[in-house]
N, C-alpha and C positions, 0 to 999 in steps of 0.2 A: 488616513491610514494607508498605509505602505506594505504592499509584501512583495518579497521578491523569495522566487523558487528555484533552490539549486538543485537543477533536473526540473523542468518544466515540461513533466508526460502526462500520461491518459490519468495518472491521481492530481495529479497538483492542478489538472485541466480541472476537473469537475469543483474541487475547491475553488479556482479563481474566479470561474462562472456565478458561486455563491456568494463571490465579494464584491464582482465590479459594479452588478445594480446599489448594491450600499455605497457606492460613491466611494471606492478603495482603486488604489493606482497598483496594478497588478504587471511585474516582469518575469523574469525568468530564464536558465540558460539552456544549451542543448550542446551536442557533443559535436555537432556537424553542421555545416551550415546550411546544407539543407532541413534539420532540424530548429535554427534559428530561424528561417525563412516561414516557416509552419508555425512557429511560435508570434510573429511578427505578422504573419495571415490574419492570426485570432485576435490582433486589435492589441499587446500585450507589448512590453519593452522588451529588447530580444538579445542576448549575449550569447557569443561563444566559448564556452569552456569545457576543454577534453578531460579537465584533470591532471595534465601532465604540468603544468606550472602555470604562478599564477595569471592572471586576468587582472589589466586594470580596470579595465568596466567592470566587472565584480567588488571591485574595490569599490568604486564609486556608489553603485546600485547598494552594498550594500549599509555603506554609510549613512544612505538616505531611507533606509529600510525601516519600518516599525516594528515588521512580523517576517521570520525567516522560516521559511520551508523543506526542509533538505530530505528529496528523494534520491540522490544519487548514491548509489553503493558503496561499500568500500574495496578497495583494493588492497593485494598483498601486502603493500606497505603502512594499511588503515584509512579513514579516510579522505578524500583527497580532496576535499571542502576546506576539513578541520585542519589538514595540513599544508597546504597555501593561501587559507583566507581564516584563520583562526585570532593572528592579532588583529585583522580587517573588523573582525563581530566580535572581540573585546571591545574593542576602539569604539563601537555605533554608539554611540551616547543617544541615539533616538530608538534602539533596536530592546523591545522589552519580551521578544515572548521567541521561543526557537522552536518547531517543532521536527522529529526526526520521525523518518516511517523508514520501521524494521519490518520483523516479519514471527507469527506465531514460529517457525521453523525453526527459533531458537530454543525451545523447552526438547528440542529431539523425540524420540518418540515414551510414551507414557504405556503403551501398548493397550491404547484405545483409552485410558481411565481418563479420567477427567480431571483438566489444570487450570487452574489461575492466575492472575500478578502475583502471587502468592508464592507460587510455586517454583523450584531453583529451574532455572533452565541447565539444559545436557543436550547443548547441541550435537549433533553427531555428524557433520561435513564440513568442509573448511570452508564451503560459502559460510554456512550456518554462525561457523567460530568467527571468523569476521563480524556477521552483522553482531554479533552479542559483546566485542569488544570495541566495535563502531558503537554501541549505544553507552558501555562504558565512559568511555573515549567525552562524550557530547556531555553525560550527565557530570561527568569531575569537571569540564569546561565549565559548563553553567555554575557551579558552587563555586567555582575558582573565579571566575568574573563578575559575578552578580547577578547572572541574568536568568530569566526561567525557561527551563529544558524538560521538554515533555517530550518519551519515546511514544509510537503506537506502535505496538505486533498487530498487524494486519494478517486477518485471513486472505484464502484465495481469491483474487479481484476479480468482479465477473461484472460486466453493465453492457449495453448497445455498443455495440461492434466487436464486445467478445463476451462471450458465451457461448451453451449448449447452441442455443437457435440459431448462434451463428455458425457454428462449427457443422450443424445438419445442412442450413442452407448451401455453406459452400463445398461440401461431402464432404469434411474434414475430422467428422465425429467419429470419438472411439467406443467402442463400449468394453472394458476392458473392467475384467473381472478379478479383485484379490479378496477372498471371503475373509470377513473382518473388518476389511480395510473401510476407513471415514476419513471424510475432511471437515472444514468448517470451511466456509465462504462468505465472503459479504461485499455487499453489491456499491462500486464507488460512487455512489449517491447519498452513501447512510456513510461511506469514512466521509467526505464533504460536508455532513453535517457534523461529525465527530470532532474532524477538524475546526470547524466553524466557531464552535462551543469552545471548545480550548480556549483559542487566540482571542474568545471575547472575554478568557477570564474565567470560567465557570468552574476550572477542576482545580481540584489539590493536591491528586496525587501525581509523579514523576514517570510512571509508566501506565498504558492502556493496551487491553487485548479490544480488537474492532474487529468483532468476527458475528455473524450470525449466531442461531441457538437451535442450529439443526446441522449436526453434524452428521453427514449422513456419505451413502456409499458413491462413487463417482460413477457410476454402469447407472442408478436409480436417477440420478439428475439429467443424463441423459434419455431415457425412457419417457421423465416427465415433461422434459421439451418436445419429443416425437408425438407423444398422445396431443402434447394441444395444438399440434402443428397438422394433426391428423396423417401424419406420417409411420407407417411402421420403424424402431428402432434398428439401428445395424444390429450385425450379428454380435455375440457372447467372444472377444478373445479373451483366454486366459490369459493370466498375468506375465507367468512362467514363458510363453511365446510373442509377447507384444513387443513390436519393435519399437522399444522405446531409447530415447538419448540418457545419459547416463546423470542427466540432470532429473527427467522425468524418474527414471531406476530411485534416484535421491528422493521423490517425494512419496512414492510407494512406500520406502526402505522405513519412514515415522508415520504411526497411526495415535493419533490421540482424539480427546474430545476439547476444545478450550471454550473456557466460561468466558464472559466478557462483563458482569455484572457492575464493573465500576463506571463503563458506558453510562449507566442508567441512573446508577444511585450518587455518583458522584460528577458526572456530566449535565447528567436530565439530559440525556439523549435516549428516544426511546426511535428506533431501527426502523422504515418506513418499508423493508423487506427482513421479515424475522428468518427468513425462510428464502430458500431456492425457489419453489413454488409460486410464492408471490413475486420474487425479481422477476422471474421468465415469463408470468404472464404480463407483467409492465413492458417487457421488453418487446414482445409480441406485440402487445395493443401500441407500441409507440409507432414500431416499425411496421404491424402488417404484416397478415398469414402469408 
């Protein structure tokens, strides 16, 4: 088996970790070439592609691919995988399974209530409108070529080297208070298995929510990495005064709860952190108080 990953970052990393001991030949591209250098560090086949046109190494890679990966976003013009290497991954006569990672961020906000695959999405920012027309986009490909296209809306990515603990250790933590406000999160150890299950074949359906089942307040998750860090937590800012970027302002601006049940029932993937709680004290005992 064959994967190659267009965008070969910190998700597609902990996926390929899962594959290479099963004897799977693992590539993948990056925007820079200092990016390909890091990628070709980790033992992996290494391409450049910014996106702006195409790549005959992508070409090639993905001819010889069984299982395609696509973390890279889209851009104003859609995106930029599907639109310089689209006849490429018609064309793989060996390429059986695609998997795309979106993001819960396309149901917009629900005003906390609770969603599923089920439910329409309403994104409400034009990252957002992208990725929901980027997964459009992937799912009419697969019907139109034959091949199987499976979205994931991922929660917010949190694992060893980014997290609460790591944002205390390096004083980077906020605690930053919008009463109501939840996220869901889930740790890219449990998408890596999500993933895993996919590409062996296990789902039926076309889209997955890969989020935790504790949606809970960002100021609490932070607290609960200070207590087992034995750290007092920073101070309380409101929301209303936080110096945030106008991308952060975007994730405040939707509060929802999202279900992720077809994980379980139609994967058989059951979550090795259900919970924030348990990521961070794995994270902790990996790393060290």
């Amino acid at each position: 088996m064959r994967l190659f990953c267009l965008g070969l970052g910190y998700t597609a990393e902990a996926f390929a970790r899962r594959l290479r001991p099963r004897g799977w030949a693992v590539g993948g591209t990056a925007r820079t070439p200092e990016g390909v250098q890091r990628i070709a560090a980790l033992g992996y086949d290494a391409v450049l592609f910014d996106g702006t046109a195409p790549a005959p190494e992508v070409s090639r890679a993905i001819t010889a691919a069984t299982h395609l990966l696509v973390s890279a976003g889209p851009d104003e013009h859609g995106d930029p995988s599907l639109r310089h290497h689209g006849r490429d991954i018609a064309r793989a006569a060996g390429l059986g399974w695609i998997g795309y990672l979106s993001t819960i961020g396309v149901y917009g906000s629900s005003d906390g209530a609770w969603v599923d695959e089920t439910s329409m999405p309403k994104p409400g920012s034009e990252r957002t409108r992208r990725r929901l027309a980027a997964e459009d986009d992937w799912l009419a490909f697969g019907r139109t070529c034959g091949k199987t296209v499976q979205v994931f809306r991922l929660g917010g990515i949190y694992g060893p080297g980014r997290s609460a603990v790591d944002d205390l250790r390096n004083g980077t933590a906020r605690r930053i208070v919008k009463p109501g406000q939840v996220f869901n999160r889930i740790h890219v150890e449990d998408i890596a298995s999500v993933l895993t299950a996919a590409a062996e074949g296990r789902g039926s359906h076309t889209v997955y929510n890969v989020t935790d089942g504790a949606p809970s307040p960002p100021q609490d998750v932070i607290v609960h990495a200070a207590t087992l860090m034995g750290l007092a937590p920073p101070a309380e800012i409101p929301f209303e005064s936080a110096p945030l970027t106008p991308m952060g302002k975007s994730f405040y601006a939707e509060n929802r709860r999202v279900r992720s049940r077809r994980v379980v029932e139609d994967l058989g993937v059951t979550l090795r952190y259900p919970s924030y709680r348990e990521g961070l004290a794995a994270i902790l005992a990996d790393t060290g108080a």
